[in-house]
N, C-alpha and C positions, 0 to 999 in steps of 0.2 A: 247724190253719191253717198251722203253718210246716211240717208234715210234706209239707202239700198244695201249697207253694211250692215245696219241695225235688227231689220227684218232679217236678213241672214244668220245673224248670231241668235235672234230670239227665236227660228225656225229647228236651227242647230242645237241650243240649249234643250228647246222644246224637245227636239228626237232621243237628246243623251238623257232626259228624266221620263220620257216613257220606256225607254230601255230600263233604267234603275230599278223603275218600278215593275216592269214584267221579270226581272231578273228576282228581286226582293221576293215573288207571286211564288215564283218555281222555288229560290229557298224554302220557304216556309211551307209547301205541300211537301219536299223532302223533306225536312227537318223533322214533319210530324206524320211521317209516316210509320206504318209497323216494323217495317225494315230497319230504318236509320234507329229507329225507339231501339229494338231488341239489340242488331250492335253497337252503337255507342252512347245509349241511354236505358239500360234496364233496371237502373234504381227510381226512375220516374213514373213506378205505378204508385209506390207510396206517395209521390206528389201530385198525383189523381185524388187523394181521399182514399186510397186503401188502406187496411188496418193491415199493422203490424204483428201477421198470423205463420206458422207455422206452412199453413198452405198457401198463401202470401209469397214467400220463402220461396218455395217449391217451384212457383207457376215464375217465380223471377228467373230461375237457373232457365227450367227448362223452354222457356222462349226466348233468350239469348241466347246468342251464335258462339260466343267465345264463354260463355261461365255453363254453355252443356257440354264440354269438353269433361266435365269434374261432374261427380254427382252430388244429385239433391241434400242428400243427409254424408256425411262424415264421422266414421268412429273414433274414438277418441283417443286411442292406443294407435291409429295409421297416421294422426299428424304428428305424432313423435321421430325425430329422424334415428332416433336411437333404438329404433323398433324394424325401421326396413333399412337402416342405412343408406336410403334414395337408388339402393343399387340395380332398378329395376331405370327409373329413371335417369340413371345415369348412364346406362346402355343406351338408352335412344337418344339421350346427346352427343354422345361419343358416333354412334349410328349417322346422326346429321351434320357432326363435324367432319366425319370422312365421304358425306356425299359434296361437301362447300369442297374439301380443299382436293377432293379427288378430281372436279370436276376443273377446277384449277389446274394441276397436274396433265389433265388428258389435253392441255391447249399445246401443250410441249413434248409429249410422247405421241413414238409412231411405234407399231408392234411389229416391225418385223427385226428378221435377223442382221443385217445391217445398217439399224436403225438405232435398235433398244439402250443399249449400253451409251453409245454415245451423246442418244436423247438426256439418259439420268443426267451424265457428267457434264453436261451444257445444263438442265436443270438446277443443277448445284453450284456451279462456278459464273454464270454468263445471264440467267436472267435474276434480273428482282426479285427479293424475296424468294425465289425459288428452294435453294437448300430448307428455310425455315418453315416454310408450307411443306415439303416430304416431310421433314422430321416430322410435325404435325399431324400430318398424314401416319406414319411409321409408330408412332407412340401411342397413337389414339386407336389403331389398330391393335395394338398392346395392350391398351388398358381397354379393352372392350370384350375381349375374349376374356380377359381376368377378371371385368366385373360383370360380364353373364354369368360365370363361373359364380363366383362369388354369389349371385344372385339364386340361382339354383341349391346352393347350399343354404342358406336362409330359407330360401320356401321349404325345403326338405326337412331344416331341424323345427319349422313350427307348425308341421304335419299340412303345409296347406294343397300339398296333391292327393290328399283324400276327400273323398265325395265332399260336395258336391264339385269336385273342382279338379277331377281327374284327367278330363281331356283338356282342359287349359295347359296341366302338367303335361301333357302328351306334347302340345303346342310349344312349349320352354324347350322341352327336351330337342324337338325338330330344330328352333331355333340358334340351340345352343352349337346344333350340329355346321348349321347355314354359317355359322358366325365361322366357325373353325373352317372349313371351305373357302371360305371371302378371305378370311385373313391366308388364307395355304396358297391359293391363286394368285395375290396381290404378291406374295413373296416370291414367283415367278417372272414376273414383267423385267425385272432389269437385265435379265436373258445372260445372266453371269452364269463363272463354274458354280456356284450352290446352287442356283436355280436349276441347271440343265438335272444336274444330281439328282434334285429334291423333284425334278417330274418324272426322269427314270426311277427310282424307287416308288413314286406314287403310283405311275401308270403299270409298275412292275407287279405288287399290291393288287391294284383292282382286276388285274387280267387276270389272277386266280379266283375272281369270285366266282360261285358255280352258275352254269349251265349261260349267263351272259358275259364272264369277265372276258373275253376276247374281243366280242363288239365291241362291250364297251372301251375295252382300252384304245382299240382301231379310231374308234367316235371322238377320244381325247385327242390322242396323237396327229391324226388328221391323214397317218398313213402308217407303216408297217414301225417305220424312226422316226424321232424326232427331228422335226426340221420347220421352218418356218412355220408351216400352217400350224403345227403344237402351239405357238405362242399366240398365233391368231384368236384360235377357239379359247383357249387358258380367259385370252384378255376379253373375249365378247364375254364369259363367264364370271369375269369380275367385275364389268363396268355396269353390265347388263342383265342377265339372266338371275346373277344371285340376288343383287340389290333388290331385282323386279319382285323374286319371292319375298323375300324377306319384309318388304312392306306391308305384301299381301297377310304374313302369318303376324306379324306386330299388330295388323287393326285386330283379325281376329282375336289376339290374345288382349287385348287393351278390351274389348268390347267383354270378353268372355269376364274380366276382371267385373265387367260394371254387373252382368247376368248374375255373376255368384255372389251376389251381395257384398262386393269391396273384398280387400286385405281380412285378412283369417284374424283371428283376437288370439290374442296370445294362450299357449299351454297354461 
């Protein structure tokens, strides 16, 4: 009987160190693979024997996953925060903090008309955190149009939408417009008197523009009045449609930034 326990535990020991060991096998062919090297070891070509070269430097950034996000070389006047005021970067935090807490917000709001209002007022009084995540939400909305803004006048007093870097300016300008849209739209959803107000005078606005203002305002409203389907479309347009662009023209402009050779040097 204890011969028959013995072999047992040495059969079972045995099985748990050739697992060890095939487990250890698979560590170390990931661990040393191109992959794992480039994202969580790319200062490990200098611990190959390479020399500490300029193009060294170079071949480090751009075969890592997270340090080719930034480029190779850096001027020396753009790591100054006193030269862009981060106000470019501080739009797409503000950008990512109203996708977290919006997307928070949307577990608690329903878009229609006998819904919206008293979805807010149960968000503010009745769940968790909820009033703190809108403000949140509501402020960050605020200071994001103020610091596109802001950001638009910085590139403008330090001439950087002239060539080579015009249609990047072309791209700011678009986005500056998305920003004002996304914040116009979001201030509709709690389907209050200044909301109803503030889509009658917009939809009022666009139906004169020539030769499509009438489609288009038919396309906002959802019908001749305001009524439910208005806030329908308002809210696919803010949760969905703007954000969708506005990604799309952010990569472009962030790329277009790396083509025109970084941040402009100062006047």
């Amino acid at each position: 009987m204890a011969n028959g326990n013995g072999s047992g535990n040495g059969n079972g020991q045995g099985g748990r160190e050739r697992v060890a060991a095939a487990l250890e096998k698979v560590d170390e062919k990931v661990r040393g693979s191109q992959a794992w090297t480039a994202i969580f070891r790319p200062g490990s070509i200098y611990r190959r024997g390479y020399t500490d070269s300029p193009r060294n430097r170079s071949y480090v950034i751009m075969n890592n996953v997270l340090y080719h996000l930034h480029p190779v070389k850096v001027k020396r006047h753009a790591v100054k925060v006193s030269y862009t005021l981060c106000l470019g970067g501080l739009s797409f935090f503000l950008f990512i903090l109203l996708t977290v807490t919006g997307i928070f917000l949307m577990f608690f709001y329903r878009p229609t008309e006998a819904a919206a209002w008293s979805d807010i007022k149960t968000l503010e009084t009745a769940v968790t955190f909820g009033s703190l995540v809108r403000n949140m939400h509501r402020w960050a909305a605020h200071l994001m149009v103020l610091s596109v803004f802001l950001h638009m006048c910085r590139v403008f007093y330090h001439g950087a939408y002239k060539a080579p870097r015009e249609f990047n300016w072309v791209i700011g300008v678009v986005l500056l417009l998305l920003t004002l849209l996304l914040s116009f739209t979001g201030y509709l959803l709690p389907w209050d008197q200044l909301a109803l107000w503030a889509v009658t005078v917009g939809t009022n606005m666009m139906g004169y523009t020539p030769v499509f203002g009438s489609s288009v305002k038919y396309v906002l409203l959802g019908s001749n009045e305001i009524s439910g389907d208005t806030l329908l479309r308002w809210y696919v347009l803010h949760v969905l449609l703007l954000p969708f662009v506005i990604v799309i023209f952010m990569a472009v402009h962030f790329w277009r930034v790396r083509k025109d050779g970084g941040i402009t040097g100062p006047l």
